[in-house]
C-alpha positions in Angstrom: 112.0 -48.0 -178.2 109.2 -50.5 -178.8 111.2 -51.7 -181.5 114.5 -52.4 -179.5 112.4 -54.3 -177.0 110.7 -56.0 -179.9 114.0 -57.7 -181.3 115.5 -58.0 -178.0 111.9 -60.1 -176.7 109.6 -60.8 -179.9 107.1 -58.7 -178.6 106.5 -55.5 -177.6 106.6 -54.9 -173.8 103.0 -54.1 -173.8 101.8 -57.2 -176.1 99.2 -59.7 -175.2 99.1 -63.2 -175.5 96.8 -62.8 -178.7 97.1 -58.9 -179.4 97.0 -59.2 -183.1 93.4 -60.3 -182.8 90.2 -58.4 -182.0 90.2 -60.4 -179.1 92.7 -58.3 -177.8 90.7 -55.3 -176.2 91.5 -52.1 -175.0 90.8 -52.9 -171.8 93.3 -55.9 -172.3 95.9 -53.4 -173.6 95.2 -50.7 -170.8 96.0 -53.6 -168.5 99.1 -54.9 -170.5 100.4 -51.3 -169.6 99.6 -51.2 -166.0 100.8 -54.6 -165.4 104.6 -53.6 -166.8 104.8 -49.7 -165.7 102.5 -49.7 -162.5 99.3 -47.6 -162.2 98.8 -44.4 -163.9 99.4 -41.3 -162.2 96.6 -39.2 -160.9 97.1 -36.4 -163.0 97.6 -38.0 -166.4 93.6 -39.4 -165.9 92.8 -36.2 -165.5 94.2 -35.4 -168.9 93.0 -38.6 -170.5 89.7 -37.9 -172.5 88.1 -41.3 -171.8 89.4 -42.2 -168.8 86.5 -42.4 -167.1 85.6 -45.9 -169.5 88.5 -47.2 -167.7 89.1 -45.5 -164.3 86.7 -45.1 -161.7 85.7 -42.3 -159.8 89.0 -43.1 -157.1 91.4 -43.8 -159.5 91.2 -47.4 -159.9 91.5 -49.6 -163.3 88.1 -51.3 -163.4 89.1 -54.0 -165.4 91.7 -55.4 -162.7 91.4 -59.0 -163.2 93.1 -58.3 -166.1 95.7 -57.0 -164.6 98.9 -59.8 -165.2 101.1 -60.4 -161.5 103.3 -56.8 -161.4 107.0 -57.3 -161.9 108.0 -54.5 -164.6 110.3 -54.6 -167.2 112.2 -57.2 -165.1 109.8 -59.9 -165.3 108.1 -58.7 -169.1 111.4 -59.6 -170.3 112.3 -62.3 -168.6 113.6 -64.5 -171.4 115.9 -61.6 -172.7 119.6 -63.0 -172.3 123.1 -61.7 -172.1 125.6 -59.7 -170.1 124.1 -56.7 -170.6 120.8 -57.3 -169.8 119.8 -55.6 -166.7 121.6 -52.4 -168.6 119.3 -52.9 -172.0 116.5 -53.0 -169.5 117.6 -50.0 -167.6 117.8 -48.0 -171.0 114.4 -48.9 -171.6 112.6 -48.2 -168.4 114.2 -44.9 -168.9 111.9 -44.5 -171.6 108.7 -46.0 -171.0 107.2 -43.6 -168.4 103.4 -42.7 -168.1 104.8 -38.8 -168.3 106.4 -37.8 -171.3 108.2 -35.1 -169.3 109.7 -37.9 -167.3 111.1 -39.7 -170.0 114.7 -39.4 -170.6 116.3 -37.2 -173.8 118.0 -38.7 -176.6 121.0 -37.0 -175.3 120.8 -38.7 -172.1 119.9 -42.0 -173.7 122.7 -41.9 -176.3 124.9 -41.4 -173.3 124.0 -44.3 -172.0 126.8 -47.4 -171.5 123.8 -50.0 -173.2 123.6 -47.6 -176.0 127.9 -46.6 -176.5 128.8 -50.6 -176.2 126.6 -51.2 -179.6 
């Protein structure tokens, strides 16, 4: 999926300005993530083994000034072009979801119009 959005964009969806250098932190990255899919549920800190370098003790990124102006996949790929793509980005926000039990199947996915008109 990262890969689609990567020749579709240049990037991947959850790439910083310089995220090939060390510059780019985890915090940074953490950020990158909120900024596209929104906070994190509740529940997945809970399962996260550091969270708690990240989070603080009501939920909260602590880093939030590095948190880019929300707008989802829409605004990420904002320079993405063509007929199709509100349905390309539609496939992939079916996919990138905090909960792996939320994300759609390959059987639903390959069902998808985006994915049959290729």
């Amino acid at each position: 999926m990262i890969q689609l959005v990567e020749l579709a964009h240049g990037s991947g969806p959850f790439d910083g300005p310089d995220s090939n250098h060390s510059t780019f932190t985890e915090e940074a990255h953490l950020a990158r993530i909120i900024s596209v899919l929104g906070p994190p549920p509740v529940d997945v800190l809970h399962e996260a083994k550091y969270s708690s370098r990240y989070i603080d003790t009501e939920g909260k990124f602590k880093h939030t000034g590095l948190i880019l102006e929300s707008g989802g996949l829409d605004k990420t790929l904002h320079d993405v072009e063509g007929d199709d793509k509100q349905a390309f980005i539609n496939v992939i926000s079916r996919m990138l979801r905090w909960k792996g039990d939320e994300r759609d199947t390959v059987q639903g996915l390959l069902s998808d119009p985006w994915f049959r008109g290729l």
